[in-house]
mmCIF file of the N, C-alpha and C atoms, coordinates in Angstrom:
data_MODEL
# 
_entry.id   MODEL 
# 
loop_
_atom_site.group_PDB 
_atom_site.id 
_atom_site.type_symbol 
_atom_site.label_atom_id 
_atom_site.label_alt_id 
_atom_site.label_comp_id 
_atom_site.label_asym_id 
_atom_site.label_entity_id 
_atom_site.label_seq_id 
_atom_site.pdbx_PDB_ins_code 
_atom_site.Cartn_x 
_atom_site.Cartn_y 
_atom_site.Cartn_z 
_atom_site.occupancy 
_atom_site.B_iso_or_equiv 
_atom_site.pdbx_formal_charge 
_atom_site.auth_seq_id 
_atom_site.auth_comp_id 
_atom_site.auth_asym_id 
_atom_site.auth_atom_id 
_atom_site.pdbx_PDB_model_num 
ATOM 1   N N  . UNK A 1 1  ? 91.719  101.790 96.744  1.00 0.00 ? 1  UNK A N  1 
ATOM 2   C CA . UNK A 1 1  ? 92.862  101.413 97.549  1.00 0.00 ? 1  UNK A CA 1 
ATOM 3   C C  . UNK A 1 1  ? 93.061  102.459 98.639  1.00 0.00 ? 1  UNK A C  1 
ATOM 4   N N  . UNK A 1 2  ? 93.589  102.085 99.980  1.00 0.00 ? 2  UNK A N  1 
ATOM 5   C CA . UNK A 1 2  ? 93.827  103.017 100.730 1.00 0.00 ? 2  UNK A CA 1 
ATOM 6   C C  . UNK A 1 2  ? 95.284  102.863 101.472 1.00 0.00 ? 2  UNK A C  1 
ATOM 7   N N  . UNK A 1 3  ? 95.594  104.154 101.608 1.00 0.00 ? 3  UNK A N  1 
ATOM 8   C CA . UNK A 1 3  ? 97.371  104.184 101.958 1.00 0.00 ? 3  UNK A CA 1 
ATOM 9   C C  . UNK A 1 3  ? 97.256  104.444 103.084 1.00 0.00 ? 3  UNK A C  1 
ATOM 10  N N  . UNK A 1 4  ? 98.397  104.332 104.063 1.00 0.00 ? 4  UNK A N  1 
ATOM 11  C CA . UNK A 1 4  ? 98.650  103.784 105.073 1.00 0.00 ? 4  UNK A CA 1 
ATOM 12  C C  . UNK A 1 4  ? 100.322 104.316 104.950 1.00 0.00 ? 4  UNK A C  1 
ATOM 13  N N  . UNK A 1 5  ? 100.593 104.867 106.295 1.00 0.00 ? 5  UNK A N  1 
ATOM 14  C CA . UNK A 1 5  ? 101.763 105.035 106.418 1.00 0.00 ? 5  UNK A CA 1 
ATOM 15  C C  . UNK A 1 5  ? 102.066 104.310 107.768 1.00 0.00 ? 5  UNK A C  1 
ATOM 16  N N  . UNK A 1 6  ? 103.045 103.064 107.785 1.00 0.00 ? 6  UNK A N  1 
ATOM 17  C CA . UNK A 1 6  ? 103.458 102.856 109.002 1.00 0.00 ? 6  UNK A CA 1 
ATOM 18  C C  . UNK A 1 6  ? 105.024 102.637 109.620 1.00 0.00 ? 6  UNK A C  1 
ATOM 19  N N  . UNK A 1 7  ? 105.195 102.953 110.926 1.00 0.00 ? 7  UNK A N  1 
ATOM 20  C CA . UNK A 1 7  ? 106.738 103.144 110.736 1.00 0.00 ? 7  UNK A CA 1 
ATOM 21  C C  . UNK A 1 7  ? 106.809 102.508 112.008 1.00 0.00 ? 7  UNK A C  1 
ATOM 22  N N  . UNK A 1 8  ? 108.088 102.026 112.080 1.00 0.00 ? 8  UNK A N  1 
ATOM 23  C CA . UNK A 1 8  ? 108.723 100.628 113.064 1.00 0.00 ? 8  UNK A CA 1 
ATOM 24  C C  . UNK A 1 8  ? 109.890 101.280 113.659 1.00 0.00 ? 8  UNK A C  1 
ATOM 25  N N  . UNK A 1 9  ? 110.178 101.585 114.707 1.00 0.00 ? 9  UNK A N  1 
ATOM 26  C CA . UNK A 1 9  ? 111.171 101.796 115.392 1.00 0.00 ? 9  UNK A CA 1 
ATOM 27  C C  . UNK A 1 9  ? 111.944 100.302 116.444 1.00 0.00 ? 9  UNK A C  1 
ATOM 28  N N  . UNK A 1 10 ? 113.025 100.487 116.591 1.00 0.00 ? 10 UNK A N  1 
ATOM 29  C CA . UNK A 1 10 ? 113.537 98.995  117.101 1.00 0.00 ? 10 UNK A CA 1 
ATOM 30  C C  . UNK A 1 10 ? 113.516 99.195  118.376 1.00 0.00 ? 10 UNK A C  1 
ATOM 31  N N  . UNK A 1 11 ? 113.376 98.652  119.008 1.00 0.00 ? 11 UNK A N  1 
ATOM 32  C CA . UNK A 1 11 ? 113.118 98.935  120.853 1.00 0.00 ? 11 UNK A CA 1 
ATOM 33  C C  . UNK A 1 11 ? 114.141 98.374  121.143 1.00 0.00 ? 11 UNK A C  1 
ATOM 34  N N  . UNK A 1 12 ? 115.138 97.670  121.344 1.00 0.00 ? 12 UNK A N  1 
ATOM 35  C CA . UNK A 1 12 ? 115.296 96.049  122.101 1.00 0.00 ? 12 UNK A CA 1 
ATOM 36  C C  . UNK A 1 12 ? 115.644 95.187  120.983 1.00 0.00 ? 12 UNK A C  1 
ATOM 37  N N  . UNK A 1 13 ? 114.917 94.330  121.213 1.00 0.00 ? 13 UNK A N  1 
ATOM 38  C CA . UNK A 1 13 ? 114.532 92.845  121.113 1.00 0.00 ? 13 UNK A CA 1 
ATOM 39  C C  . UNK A 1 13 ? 113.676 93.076  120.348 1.00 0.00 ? 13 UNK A C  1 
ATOM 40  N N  . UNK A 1 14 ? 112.631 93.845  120.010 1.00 0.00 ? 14 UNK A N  1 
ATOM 41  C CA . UNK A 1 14 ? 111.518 93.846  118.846 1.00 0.00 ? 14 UNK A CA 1 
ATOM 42  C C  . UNK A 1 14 ? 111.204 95.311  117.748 1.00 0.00 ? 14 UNK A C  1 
ATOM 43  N N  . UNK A 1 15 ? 110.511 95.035  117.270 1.00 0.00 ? 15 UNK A N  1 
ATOM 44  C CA . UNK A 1 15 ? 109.852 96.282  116.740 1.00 0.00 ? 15 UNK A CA 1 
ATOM 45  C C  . UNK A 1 15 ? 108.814 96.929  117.395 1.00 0.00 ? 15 UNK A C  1 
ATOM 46  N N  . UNK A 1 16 ? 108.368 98.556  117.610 1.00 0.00 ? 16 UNK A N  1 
ATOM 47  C CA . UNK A 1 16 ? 107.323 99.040  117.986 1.00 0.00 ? 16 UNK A CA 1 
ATOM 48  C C  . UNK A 1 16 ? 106.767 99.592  116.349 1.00 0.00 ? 16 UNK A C  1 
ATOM 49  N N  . UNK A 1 17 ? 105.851 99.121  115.986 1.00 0.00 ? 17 UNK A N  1 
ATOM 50  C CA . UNK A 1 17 ? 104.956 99.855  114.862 1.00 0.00 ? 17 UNK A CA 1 
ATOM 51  C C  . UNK A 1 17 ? 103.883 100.599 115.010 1.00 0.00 ? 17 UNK A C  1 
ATOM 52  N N  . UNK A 1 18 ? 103.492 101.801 114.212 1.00 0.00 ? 18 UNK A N  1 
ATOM 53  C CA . UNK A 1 18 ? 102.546 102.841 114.318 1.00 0.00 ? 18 UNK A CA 1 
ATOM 54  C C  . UNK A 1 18 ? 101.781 103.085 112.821 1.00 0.00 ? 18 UNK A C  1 
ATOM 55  N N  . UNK A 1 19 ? 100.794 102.723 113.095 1.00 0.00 ? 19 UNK A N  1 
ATOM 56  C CA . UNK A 1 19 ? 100.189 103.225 111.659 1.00 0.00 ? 19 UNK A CA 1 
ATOM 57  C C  . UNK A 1 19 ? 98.992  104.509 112.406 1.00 0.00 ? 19 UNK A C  1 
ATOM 58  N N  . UNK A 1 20 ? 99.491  105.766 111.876 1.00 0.00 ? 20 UNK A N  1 
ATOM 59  C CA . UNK A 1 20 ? 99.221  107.134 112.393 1.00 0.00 ? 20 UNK A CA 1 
ATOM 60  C C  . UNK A 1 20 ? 97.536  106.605 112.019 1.00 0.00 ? 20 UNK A C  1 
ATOM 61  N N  . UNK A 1 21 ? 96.339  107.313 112.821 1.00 0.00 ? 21 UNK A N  1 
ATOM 62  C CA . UNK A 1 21 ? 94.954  107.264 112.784 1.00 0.00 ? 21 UNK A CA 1 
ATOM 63  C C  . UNK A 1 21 ? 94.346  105.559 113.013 1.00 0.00 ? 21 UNK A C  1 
ATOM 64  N N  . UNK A 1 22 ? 94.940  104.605 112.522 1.00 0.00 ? 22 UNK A N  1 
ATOM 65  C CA . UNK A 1 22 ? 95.028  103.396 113.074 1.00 0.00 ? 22 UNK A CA 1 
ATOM 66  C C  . UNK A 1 22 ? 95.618  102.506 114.662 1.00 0.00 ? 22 UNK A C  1 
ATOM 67  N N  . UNK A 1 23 ? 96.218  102.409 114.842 1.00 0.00 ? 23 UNK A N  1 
ATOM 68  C CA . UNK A 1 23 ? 97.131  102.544 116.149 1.00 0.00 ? 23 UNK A CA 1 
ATOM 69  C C  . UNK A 1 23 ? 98.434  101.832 116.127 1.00 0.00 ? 23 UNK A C  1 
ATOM 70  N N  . UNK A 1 24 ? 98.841  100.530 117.286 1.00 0.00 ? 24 UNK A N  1 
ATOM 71  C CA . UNK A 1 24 ? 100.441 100.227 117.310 1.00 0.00 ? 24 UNK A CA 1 
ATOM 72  C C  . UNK A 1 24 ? 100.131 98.673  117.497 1.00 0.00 ? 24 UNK A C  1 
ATOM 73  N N  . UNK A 1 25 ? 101.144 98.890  116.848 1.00 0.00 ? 25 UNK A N  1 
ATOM 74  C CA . UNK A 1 25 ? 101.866 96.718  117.224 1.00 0.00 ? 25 UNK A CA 1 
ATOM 75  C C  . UNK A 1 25 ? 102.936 96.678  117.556 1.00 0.00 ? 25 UNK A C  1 
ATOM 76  N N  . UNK A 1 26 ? 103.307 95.049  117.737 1.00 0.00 ? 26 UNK A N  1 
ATOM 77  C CA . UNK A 1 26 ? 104.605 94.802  117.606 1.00 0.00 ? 26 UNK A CA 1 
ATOM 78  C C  . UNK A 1 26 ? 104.997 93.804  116.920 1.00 0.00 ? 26 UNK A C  1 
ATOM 79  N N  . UNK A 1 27 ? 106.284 93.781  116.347 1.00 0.00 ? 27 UNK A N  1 
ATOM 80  C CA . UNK A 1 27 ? 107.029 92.600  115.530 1.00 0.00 ? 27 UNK A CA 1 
ATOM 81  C C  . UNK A 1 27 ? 108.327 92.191  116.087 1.00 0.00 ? 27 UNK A C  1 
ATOM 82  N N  . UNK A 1 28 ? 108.156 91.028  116.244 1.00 0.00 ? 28 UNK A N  1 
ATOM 83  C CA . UNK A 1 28 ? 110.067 90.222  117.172 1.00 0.00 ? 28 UNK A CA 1 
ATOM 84  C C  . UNK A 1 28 ? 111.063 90.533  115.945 1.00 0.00 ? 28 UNK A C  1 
ATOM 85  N N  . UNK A 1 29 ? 110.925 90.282  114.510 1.00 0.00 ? 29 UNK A N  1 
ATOM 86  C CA . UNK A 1 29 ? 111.927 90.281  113.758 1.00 0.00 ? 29 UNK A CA 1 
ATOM 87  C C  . UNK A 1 29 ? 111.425 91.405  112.880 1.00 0.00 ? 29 UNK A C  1 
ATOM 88  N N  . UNK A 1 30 ? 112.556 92.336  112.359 1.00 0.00 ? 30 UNK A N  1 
ATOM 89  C CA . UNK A 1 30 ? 111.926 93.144  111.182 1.00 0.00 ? 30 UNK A CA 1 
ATOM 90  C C  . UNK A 1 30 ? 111.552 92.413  110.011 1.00 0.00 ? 30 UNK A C  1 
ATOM 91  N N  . UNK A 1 31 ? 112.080 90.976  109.568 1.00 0.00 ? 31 UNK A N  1 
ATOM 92  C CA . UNK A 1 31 ? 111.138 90.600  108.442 1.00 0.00 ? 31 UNK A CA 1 
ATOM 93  C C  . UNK A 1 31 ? 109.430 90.507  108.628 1.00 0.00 ? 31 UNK A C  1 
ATOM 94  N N  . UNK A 1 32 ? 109.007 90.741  109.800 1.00 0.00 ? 32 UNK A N  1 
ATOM 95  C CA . UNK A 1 32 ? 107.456 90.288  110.524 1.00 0.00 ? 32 UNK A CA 1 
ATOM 96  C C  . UNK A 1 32 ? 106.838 91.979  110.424 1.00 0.00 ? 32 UNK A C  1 
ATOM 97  N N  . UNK A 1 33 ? 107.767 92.963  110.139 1.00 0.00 ? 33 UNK A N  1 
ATOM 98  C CA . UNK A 1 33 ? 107.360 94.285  110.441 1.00 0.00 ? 33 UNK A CA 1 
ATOM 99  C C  . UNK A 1 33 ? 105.961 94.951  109.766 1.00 0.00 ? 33 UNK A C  1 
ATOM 100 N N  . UNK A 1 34 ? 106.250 94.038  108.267 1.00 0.00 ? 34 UNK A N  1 
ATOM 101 C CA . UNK A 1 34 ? 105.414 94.594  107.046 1.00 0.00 ? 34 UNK A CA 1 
ATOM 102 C C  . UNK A 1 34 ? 104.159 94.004  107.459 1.00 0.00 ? 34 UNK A C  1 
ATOM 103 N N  . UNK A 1 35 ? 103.978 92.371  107.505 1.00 0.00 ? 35 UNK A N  1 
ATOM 104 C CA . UNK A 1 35 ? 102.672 91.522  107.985 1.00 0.00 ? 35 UNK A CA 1 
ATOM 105 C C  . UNK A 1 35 ? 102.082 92.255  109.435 1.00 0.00 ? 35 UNK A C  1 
ATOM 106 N N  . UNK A 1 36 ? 102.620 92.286  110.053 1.00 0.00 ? 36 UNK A N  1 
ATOM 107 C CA . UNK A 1 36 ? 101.741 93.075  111.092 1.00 0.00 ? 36 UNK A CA 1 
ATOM 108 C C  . UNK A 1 36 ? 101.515 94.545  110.914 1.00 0.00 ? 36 UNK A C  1 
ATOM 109 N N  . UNK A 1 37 ? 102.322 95.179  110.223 1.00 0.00 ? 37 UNK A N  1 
ATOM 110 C CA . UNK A 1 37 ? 101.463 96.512  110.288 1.00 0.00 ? 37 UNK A CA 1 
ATOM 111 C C  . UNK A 1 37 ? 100.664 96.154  109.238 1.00 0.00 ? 37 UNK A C  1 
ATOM 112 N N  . UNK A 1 38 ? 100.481 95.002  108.117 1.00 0.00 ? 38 UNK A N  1 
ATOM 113 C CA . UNK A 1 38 ? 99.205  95.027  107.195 1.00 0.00 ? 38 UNK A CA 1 
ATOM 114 C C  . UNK A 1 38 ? 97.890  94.167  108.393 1.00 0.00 ? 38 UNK A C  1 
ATOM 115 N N  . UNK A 1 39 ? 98.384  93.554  109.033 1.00 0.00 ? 39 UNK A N  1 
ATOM 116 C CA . UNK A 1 39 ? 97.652  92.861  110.093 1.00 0.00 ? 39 UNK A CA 1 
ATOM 117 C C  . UNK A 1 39 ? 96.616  93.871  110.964 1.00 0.00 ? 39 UNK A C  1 
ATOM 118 N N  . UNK A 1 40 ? 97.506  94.814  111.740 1.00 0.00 ? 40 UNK A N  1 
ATOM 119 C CA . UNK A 1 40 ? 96.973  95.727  111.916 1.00 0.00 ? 40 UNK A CA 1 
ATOM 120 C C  . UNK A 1 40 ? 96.207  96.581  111.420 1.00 0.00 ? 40 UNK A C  1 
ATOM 121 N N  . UNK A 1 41 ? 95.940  96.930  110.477 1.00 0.00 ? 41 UNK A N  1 
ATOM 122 C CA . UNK A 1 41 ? 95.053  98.024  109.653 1.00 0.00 ? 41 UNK A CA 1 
ATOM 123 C C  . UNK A 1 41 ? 94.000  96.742  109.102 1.00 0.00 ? 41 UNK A C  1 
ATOM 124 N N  . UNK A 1 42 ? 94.503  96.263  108.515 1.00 0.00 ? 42 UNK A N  1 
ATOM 125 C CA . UNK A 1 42 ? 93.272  95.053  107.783 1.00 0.00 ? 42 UNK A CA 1 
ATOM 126 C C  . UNK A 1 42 ? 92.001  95.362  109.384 1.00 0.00 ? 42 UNK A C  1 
ATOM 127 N N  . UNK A 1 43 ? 92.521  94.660  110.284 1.00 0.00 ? 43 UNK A N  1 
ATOM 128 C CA . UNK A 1 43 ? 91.988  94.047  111.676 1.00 0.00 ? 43 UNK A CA 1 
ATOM 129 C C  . UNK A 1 43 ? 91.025  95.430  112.062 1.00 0.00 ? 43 UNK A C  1 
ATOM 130 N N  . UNK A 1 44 ? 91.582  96.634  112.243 1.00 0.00 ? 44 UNK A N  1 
ATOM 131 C CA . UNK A 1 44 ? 91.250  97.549  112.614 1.00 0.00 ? 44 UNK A CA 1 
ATOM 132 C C  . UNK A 1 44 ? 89.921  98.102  111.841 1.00 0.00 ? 44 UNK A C  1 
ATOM 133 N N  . UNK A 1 45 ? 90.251  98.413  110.524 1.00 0.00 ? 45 UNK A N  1 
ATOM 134 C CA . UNK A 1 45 ? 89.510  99.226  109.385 1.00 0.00 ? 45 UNK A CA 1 
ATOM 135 C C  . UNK A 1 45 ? 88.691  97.881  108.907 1.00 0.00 ? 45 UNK A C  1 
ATOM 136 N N  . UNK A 1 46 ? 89.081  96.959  108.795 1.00 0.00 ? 46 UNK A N  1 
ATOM 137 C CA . UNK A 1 46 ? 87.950  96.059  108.211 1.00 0.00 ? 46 UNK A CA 1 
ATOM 138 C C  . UNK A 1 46 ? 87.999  96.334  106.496 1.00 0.00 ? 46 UNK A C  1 
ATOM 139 N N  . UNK A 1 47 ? 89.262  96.415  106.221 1.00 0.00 ? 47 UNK A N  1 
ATOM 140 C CA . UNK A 1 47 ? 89.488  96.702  104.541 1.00 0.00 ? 47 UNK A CA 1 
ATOM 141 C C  . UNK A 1 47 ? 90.160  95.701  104.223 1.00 0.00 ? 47 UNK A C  1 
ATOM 142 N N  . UNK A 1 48 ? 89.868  95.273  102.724 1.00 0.00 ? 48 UNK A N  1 
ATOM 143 C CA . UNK A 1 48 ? 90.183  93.783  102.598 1.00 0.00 ? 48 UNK A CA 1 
ATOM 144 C C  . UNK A 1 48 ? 91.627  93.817  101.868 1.00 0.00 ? 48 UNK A C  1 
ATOM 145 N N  . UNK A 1 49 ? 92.780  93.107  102.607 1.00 0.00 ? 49 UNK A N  1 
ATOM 146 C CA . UNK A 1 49 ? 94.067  93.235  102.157 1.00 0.00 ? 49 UNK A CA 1 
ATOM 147 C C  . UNK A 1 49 ? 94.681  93.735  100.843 1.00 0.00 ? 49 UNK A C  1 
ATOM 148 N N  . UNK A 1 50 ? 93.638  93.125  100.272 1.00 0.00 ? 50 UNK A N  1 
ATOM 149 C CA . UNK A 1 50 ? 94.316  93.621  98.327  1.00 0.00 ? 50 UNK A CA 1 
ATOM 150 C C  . UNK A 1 50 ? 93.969  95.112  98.135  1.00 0.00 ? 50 UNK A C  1 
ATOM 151 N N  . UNK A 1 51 ? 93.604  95.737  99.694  1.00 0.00 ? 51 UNK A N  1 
ATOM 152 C CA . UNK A 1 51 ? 93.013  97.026  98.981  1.00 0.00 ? 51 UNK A CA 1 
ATOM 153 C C  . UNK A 1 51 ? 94.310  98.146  99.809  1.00 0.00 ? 51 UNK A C  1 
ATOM 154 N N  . UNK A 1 52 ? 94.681  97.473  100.608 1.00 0.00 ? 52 UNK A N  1 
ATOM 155 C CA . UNK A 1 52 ? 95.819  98.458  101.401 1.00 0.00 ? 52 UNK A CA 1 
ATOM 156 C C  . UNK A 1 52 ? 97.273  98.441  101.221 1.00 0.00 ? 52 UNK A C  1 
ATOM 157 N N  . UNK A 1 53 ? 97.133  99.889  100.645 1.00 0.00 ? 53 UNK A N  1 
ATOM 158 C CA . UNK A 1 53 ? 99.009  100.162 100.324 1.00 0.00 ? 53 UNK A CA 1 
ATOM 159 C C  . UNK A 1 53 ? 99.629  100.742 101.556 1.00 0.00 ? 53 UNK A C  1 
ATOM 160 N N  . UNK A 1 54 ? 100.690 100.297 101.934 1.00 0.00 ? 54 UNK A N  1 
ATOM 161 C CA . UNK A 1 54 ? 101.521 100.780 103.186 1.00 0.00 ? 54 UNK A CA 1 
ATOM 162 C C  . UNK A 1 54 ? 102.958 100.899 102.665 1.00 0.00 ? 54 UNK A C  1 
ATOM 163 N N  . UNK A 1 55 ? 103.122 102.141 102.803 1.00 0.00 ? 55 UNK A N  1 
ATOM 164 C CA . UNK A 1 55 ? 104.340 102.794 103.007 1.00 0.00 ? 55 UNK A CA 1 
ATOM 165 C C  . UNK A 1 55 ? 104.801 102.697 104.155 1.00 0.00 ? 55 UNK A C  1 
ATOM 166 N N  . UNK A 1 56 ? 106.428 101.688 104.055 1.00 0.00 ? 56 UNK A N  1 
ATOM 167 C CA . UNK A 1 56 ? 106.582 101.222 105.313 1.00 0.00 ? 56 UNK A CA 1 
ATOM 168 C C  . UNK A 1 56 ? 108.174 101.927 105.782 1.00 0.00 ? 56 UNK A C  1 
ATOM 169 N N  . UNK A 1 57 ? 107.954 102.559 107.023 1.00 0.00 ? 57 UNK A N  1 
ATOM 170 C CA . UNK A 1 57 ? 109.619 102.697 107.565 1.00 0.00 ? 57 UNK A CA 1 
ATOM 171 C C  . UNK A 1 57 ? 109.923 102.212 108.883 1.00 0.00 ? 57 UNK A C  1 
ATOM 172 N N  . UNK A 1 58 ? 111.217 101.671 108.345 1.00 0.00 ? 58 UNK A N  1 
ATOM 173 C CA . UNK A 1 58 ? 111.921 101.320 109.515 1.00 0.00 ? 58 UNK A CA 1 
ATOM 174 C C  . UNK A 1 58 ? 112.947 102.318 110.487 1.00 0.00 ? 58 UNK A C  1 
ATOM 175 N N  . UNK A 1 59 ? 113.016 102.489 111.239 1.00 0.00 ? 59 UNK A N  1 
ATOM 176 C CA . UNK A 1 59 ? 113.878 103.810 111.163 1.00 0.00 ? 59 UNK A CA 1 
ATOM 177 C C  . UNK A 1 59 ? 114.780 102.636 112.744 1.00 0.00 ? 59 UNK A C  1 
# 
């Protein structure tokens, strides 16, 4: 399994997300925050979902 720290700050109107050594997204609603930063890393690293733990903040 591999961990993942990613954290969501609110801009506006959306979320900006960062998963540190991976890079950034965005999410319109914070319920969308978690799926795209797993979206993101899956997409990136090429690791297959059941294998990535993310520690997620919203701040």
């Amino acid at each position: 399994m591999a961990d993942y720290t990613a954290t969501a700050i609110s801009e506006g109107d959306h979320f900006v997300i960062d998963v540190p050594g991976v890079g950034t997204t965005e999410a319109g609603r914070v319920e969308d925050v978690e799926e795209m930063a797993l979206e993101l890393v899956v997409a990136r690293t090429h690791a297959a979902r059941e294998d990535v733990h993310l520690d997620l903040r919203i701040l």
